[in-house]
mmCIF file of the N, C-alpha and C atoms, coordinates in Angstrom:
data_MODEL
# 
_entry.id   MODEL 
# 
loop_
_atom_site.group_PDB 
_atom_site.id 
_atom_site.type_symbol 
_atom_site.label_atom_id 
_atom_site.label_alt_id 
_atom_site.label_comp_id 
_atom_site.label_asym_id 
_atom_site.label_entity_id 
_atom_site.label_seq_id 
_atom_site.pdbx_PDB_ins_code 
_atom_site.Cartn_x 
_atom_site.Cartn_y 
_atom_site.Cartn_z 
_atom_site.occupancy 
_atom_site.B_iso_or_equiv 
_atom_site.pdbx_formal_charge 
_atom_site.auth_seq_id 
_atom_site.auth_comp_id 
_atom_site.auth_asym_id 
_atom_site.auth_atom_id 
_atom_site.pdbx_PDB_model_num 
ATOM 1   N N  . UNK A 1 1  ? -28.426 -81.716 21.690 1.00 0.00 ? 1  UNK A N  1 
ATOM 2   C CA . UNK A 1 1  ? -28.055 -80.424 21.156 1.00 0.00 ? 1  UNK A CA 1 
ATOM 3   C C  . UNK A 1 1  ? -28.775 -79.287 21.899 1.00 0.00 ? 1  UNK A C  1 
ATOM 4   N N  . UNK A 1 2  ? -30.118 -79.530 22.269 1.00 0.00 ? 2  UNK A N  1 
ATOM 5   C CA . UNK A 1 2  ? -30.861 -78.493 22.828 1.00 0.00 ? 2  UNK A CA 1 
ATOM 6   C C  . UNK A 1 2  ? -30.440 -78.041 24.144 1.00 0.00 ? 2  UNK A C  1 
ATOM 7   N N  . UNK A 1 3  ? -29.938 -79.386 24.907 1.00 0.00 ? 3  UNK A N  1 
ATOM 8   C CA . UNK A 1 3  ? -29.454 -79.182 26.301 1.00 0.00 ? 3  UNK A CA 1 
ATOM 9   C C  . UNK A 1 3  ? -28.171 -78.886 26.020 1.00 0.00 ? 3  UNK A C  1 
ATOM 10  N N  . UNK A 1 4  ? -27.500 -78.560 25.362 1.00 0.00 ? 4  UNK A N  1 
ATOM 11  C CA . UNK A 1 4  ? -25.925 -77.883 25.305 1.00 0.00 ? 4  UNK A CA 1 
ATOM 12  C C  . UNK A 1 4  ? -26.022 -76.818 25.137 1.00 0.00 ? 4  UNK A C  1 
ATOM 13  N N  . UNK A 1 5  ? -27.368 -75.988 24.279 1.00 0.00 ? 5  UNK A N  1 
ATOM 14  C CA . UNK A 1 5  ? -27.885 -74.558 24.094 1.00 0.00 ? 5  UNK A CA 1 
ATOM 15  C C  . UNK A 1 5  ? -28.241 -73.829 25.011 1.00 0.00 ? 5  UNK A C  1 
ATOM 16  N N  . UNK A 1 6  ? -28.946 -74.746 25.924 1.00 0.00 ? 6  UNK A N  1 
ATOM 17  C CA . UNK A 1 6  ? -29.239 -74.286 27.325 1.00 0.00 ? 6  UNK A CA 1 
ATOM 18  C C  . UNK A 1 6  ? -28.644 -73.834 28.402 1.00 0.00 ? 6  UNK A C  1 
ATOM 19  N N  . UNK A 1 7  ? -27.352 -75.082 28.545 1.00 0.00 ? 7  UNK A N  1 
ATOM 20  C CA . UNK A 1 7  ? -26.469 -74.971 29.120 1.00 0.00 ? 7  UNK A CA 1 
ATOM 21  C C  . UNK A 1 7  ? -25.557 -73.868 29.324 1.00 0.00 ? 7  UNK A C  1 
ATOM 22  N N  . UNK A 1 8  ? -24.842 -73.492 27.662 1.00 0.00 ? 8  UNK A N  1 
ATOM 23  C CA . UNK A 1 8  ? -24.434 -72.275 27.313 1.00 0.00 ? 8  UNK A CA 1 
ATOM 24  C C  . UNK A 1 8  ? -25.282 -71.124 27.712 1.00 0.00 ? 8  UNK A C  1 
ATOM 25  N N  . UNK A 1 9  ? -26.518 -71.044 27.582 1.00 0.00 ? 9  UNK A N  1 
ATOM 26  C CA . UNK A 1 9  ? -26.911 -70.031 27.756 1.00 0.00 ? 9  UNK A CA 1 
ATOM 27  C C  . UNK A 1 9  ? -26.959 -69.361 29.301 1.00 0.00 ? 9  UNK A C  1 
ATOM 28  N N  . UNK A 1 10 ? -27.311 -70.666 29.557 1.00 0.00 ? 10 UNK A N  1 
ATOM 29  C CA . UNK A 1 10 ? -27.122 -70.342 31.331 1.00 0.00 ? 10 UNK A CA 1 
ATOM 30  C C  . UNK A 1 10 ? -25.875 -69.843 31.905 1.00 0.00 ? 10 UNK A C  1 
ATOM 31  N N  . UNK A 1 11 ? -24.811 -70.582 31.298 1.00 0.00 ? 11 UNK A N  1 
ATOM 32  C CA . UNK A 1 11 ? -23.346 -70.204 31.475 1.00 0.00 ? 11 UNK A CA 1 
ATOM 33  C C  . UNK A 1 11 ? -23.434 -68.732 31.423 1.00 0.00 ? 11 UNK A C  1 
ATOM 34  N N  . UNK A 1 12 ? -23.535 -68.694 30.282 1.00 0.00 ? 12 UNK A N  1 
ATOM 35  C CA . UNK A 1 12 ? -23.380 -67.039 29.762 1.00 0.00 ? 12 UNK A CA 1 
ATOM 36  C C  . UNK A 1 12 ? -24.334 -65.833 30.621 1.00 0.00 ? 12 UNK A C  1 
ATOM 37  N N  . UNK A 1 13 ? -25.622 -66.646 31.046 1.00 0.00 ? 13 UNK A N  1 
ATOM 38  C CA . UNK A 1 13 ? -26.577 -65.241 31.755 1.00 0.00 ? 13 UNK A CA 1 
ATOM 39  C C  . UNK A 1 13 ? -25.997 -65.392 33.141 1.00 0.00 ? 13 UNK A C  1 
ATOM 40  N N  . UNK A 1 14 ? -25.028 -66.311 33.607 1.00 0.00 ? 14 UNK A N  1 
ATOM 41  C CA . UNK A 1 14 ? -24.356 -66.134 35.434 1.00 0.00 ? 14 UNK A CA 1 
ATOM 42  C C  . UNK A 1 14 ? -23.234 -65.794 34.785 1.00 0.00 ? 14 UNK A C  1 
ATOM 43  N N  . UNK A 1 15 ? -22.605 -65.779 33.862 1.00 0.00 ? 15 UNK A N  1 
ATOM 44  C CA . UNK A 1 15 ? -21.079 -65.000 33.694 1.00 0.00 ? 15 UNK A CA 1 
ATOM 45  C C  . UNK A 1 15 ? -21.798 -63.100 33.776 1.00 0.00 ? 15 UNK A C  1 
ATOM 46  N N  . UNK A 1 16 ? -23.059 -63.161 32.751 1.00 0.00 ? 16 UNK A N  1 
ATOM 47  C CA . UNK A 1 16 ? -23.252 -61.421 32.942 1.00 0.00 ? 16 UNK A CA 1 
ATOM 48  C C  . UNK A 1 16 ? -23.887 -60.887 33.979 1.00 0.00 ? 16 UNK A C  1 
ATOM 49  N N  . UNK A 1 17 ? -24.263 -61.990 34.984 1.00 0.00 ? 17 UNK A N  1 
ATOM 50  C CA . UNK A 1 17 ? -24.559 -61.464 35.954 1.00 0.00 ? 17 UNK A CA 1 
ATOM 51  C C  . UNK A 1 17 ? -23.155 -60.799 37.112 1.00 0.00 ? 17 UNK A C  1 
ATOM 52  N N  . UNK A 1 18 ? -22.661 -62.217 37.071 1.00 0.00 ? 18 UNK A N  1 
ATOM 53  C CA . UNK A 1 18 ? -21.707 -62.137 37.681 1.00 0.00 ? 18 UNK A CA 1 
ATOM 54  C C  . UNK A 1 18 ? -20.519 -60.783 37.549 1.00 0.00 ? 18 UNK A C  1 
ATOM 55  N N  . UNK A 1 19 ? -20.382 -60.470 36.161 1.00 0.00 ? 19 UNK A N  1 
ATOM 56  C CA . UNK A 1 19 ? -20.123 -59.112 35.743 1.00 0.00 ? 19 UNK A CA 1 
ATOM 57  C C  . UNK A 1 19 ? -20.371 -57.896 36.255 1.00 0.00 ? 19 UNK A C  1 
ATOM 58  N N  . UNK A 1 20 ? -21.934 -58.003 36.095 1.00 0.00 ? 20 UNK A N  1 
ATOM 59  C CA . UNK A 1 20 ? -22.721 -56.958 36.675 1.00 0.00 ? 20 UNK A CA 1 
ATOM 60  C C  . UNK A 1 20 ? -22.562 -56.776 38.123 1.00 0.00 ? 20 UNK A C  1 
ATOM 61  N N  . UNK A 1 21 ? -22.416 -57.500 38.567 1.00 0.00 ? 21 UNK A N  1 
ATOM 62  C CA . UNK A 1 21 ? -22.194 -57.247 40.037 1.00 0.00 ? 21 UNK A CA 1 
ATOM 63  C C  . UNK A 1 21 ? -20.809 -56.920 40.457 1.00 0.00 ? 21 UNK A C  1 
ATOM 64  N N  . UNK A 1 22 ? -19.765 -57.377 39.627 1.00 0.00 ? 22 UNK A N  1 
ATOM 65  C CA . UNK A 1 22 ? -18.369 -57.033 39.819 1.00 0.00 ? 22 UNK A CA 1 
ATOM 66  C C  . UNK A 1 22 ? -18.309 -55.738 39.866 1.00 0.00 ? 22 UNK A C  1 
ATOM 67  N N  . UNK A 1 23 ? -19.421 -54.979 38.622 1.00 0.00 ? 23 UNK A N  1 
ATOM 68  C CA . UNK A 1 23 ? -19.192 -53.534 37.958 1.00 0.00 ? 23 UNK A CA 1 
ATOM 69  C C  . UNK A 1 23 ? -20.197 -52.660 39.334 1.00 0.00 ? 23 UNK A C  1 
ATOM 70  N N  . UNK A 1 24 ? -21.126 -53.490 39.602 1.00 0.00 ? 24 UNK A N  1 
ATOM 71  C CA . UNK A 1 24 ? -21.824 -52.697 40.589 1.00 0.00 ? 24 UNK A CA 1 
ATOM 72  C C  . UNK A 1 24 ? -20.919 -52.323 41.902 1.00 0.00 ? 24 UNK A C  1 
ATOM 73  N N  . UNK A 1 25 ? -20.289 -53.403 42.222 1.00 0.00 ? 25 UNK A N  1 
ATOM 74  C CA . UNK A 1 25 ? -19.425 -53.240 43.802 1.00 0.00 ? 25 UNK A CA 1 
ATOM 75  C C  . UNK A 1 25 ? -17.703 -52.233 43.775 1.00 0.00 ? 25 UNK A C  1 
ATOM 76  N N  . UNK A 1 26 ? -17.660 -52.315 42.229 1.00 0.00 ? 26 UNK A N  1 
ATOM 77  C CA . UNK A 1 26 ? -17.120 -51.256 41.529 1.00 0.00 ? 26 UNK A CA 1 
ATOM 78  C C  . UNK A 1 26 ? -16.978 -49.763 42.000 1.00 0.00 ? 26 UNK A C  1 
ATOM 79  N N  . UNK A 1 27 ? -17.968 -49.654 41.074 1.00 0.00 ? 27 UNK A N  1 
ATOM 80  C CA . UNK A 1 27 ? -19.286 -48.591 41.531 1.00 0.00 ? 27 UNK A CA 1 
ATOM 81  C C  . UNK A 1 27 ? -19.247 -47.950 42.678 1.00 0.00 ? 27 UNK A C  1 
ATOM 82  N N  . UNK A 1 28 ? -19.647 -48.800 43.715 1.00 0.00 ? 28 UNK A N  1 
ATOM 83  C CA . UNK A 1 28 ? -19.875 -48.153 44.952 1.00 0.00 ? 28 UNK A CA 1 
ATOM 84  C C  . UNK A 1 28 ? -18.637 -48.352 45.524 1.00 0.00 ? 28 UNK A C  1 
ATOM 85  N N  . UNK A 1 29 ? -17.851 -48.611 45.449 1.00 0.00 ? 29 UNK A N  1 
ATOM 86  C CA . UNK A 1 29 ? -16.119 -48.810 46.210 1.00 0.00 ? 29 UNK A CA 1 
ATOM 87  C C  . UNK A 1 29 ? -15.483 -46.987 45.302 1.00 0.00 ? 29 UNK A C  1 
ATOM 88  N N  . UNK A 1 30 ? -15.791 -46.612 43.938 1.00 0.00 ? 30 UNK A N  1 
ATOM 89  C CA . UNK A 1 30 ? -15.579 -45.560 43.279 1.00 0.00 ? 30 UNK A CA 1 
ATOM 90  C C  . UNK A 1 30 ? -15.916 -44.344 43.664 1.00 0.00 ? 30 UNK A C  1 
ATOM 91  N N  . UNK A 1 31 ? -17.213 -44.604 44.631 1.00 0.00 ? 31 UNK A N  1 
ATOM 92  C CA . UNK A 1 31 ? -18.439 -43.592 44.701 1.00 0.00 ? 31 UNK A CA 1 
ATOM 93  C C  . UNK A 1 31 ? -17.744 -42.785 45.918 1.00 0.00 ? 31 UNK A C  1 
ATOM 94  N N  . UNK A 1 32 ? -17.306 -43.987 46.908 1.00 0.00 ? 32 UNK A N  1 
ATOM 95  C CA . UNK A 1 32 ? -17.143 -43.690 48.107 1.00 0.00 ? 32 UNK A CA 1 
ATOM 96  C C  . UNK A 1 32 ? -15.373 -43.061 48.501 1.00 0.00 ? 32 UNK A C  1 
ATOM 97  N N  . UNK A 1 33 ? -14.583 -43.910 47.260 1.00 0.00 ? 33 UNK A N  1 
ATOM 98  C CA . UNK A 1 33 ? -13.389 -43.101 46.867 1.00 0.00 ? 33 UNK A CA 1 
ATOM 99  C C  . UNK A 1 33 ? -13.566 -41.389 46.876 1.00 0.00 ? 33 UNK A C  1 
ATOM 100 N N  . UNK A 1 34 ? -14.294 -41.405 46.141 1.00 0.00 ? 34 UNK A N  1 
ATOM 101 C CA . UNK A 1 34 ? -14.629 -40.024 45.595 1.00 0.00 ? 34 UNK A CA 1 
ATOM 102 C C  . UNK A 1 34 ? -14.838 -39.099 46.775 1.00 0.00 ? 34 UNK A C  1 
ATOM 103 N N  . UNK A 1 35 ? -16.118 -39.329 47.440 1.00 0.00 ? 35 UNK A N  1 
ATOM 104 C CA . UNK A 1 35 ? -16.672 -38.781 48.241 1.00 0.00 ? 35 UNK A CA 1 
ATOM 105 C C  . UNK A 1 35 ? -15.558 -38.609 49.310 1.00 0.00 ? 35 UNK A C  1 
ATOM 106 N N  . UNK A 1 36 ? -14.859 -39.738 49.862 1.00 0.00 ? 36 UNK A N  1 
ATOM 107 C CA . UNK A 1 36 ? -13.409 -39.329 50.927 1.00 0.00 ? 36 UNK A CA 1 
ATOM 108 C C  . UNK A 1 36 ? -12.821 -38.138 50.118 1.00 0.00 ? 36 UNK A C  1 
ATOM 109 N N  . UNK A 1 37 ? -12.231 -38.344 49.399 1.00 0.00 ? 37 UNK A N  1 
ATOM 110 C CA . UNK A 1 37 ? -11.377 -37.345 48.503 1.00 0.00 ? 37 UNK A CA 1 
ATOM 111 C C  . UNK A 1 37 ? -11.594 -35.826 48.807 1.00 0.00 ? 37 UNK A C  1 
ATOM 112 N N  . UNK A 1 38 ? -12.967 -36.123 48.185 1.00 0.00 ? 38 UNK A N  1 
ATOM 113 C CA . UNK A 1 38 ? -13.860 -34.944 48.137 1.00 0.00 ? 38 UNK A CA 1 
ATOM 114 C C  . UNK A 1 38 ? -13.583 -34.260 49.915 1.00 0.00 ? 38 UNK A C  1 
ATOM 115 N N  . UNK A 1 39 ? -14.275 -35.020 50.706 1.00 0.00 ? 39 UNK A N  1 
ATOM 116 C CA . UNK A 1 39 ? -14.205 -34.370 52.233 1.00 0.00 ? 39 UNK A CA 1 
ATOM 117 C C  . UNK A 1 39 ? -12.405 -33.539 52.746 1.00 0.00 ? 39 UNK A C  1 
ATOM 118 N N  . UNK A 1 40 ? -11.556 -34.777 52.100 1.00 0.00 ? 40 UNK A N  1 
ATOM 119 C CA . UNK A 1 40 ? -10.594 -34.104 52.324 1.00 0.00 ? 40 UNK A CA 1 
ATOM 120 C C  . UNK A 1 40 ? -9.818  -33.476 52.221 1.00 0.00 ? 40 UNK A C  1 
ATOM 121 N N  . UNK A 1 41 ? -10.177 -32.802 50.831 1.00 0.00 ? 41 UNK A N  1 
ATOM 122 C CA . UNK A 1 41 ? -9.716  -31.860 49.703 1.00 0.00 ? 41 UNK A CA 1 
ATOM 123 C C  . UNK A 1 41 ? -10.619 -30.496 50.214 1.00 0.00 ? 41 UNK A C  1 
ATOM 124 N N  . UNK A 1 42 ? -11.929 -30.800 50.877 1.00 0.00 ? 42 UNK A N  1 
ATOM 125 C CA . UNK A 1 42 ? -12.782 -29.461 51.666 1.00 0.00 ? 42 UNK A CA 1 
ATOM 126 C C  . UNK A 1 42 ? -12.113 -29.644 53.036 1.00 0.00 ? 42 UNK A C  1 
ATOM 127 N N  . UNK A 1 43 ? -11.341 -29.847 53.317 1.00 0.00 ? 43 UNK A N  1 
ATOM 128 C CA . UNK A 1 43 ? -11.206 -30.177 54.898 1.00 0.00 ? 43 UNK A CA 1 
ATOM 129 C C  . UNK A 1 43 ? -9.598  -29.229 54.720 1.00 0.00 ? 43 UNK A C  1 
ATOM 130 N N  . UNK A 1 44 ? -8.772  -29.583 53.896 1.00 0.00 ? 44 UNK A N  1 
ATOM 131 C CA . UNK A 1 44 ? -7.276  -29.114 53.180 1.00 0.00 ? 44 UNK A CA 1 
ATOM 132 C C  . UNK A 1 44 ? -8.152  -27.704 53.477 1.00 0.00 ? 44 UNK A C  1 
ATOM 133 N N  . UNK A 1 45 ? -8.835  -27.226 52.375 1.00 0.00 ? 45 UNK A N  1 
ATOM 134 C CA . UNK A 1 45 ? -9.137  -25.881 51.794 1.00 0.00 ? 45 UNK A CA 1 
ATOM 135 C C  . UNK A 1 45 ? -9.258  -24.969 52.643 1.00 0.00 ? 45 UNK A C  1 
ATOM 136 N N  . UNK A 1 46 ? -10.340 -25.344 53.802 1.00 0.00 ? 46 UNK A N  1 
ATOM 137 C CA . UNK A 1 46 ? -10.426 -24.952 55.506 1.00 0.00 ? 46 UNK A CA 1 
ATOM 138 C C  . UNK A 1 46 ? -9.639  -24.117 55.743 1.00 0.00 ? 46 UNK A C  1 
ATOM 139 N N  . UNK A 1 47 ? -8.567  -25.108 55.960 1.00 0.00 ? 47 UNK A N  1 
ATOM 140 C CA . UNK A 1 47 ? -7.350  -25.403 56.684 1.00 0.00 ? 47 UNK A CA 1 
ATOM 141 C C  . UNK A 1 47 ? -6.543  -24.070 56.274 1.00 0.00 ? 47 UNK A C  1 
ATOM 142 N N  . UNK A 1 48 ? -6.556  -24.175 54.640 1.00 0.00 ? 48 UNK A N  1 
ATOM 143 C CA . UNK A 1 48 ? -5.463  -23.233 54.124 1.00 0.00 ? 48 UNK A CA 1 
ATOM 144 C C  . UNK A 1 48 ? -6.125  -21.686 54.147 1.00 0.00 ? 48 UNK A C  1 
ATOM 145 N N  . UNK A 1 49 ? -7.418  -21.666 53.900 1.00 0.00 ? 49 UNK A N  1 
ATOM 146 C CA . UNK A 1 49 ? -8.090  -20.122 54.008 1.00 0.00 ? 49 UNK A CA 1 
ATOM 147 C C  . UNK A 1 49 ? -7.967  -19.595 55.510 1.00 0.00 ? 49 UNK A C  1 
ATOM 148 N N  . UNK A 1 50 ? -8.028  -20.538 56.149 1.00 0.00 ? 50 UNK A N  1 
ATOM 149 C CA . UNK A 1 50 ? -7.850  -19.898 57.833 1.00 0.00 ? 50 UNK A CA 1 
ATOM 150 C C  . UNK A 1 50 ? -6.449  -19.508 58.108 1.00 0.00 ? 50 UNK A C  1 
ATOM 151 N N  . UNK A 1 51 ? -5.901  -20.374 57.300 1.00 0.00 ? 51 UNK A N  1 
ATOM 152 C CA . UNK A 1 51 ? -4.520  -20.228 57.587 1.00 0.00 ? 51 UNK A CA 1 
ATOM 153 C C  . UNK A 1 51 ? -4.026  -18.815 56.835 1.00 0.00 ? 51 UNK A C  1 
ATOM 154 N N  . UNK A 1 52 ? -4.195  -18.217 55.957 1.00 0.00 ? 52 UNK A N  1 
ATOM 155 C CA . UNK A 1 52 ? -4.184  -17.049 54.960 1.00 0.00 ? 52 UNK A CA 1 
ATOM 156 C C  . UNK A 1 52 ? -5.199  -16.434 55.905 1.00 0.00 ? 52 UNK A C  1 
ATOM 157 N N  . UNK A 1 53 ? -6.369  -16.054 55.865 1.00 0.00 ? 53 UNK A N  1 
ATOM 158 C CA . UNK A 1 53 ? -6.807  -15.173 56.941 1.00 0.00 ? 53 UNK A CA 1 
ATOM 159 C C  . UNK A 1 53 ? -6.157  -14.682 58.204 1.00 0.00 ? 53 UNK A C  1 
ATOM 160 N N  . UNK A 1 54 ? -5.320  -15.831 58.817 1.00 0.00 ? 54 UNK A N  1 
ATOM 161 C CA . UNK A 1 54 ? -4.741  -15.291 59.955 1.00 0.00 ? 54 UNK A CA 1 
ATOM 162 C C  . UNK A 1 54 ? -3.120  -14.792 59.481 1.00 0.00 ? 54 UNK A C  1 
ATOM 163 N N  . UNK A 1 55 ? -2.952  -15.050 58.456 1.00 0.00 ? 55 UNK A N  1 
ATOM 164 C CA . UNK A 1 55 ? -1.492  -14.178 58.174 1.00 0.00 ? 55 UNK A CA 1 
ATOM 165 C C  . UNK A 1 55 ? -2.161  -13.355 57.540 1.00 0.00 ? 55 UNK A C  1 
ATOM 166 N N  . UNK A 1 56 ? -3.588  -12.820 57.091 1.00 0.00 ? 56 UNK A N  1 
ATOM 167 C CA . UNK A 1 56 ? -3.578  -11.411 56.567 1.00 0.00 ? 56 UNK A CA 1 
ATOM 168 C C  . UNK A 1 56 ? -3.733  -10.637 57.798 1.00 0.00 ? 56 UNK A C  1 
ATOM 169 N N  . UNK A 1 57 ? -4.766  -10.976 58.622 1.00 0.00 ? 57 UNK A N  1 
ATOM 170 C CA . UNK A 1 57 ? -4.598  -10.334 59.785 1.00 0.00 ? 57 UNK A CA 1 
ATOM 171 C C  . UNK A 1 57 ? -3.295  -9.522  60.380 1.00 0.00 ? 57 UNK A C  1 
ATOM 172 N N  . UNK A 1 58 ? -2.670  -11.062 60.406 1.00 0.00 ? 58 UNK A N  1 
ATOM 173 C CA . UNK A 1 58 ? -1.301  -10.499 61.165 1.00 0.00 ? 58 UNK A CA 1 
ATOM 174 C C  . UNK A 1 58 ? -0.493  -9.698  60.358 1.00 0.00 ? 58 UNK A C  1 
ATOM 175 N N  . UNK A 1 59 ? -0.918  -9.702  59.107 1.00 0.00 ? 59 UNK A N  1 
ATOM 176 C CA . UNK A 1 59 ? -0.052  -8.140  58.200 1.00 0.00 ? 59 UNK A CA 1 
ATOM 177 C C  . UNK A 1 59 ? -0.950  -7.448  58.806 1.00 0.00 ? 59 UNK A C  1 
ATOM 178 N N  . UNK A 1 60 ? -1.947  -7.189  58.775 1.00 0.00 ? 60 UNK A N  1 
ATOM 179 C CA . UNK A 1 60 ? -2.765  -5.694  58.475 1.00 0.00 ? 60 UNK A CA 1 
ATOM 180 C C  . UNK A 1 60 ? -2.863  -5.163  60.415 1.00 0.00 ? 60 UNK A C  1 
ATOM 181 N N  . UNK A 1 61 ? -2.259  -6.155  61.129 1.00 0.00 ? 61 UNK A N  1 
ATOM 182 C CA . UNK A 1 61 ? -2.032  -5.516  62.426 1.00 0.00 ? 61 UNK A CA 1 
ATOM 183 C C  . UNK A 1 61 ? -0.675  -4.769  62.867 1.00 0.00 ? 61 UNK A C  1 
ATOM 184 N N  . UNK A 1 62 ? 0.670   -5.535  61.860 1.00 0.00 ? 62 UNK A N  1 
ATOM 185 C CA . UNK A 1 62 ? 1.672   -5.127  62.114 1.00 0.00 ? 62 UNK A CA 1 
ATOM 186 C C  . UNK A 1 62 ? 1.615   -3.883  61.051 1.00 0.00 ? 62 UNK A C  1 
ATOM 187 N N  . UNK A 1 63 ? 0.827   -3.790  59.997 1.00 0.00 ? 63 UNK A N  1 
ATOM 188 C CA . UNK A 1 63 ? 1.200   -2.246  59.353 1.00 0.00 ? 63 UNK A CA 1 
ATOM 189 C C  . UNK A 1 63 ? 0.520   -1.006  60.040 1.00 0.00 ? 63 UNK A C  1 
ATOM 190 N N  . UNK A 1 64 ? -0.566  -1.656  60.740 1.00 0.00 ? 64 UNK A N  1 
ATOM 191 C CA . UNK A 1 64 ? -1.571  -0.565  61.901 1.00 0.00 ? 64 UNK A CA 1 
ATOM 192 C C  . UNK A 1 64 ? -0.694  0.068   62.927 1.00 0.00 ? 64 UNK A C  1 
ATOM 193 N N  . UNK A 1 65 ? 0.800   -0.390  63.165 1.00 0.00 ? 65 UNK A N  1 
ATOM 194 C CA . UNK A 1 65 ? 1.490   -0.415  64.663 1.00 0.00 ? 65 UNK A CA 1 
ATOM 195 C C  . UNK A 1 65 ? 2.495   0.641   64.056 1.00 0.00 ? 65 UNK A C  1 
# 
């Protein structure tokens, strides 16, 4: 009986390990989602303010003329 308690228990502390590590590699696969996202959502933004800067320009040169 004692060694079937054991057994289980062991079962059970490599199933929550095993968990834990599922949730950890998780984690960092989430982290790094993010962080791309992130770069290329600041990289878009760039893109679009330069892009609006140079059509304000190009109004405020053609109303100068």
């Amino acid at each position: 009986m004692q060694n079937t308690i054991q057994q289980e228990k062991k079962s059970r502390e490599e199933t929550e390990e095993a968990i834990l590590e599922m949730l950890r590699i998780m984690i960092t696969r989430m982290k790094s989602d993010i962080e791309n996202e992130r770069k290329e959502r600041e990289t878009t933004e760039e893109t679009l303010l330069s892009l609006l800067e140079d059509s304000c320009n190009k109004l405020n040169a053609s109303s100068q003329i």
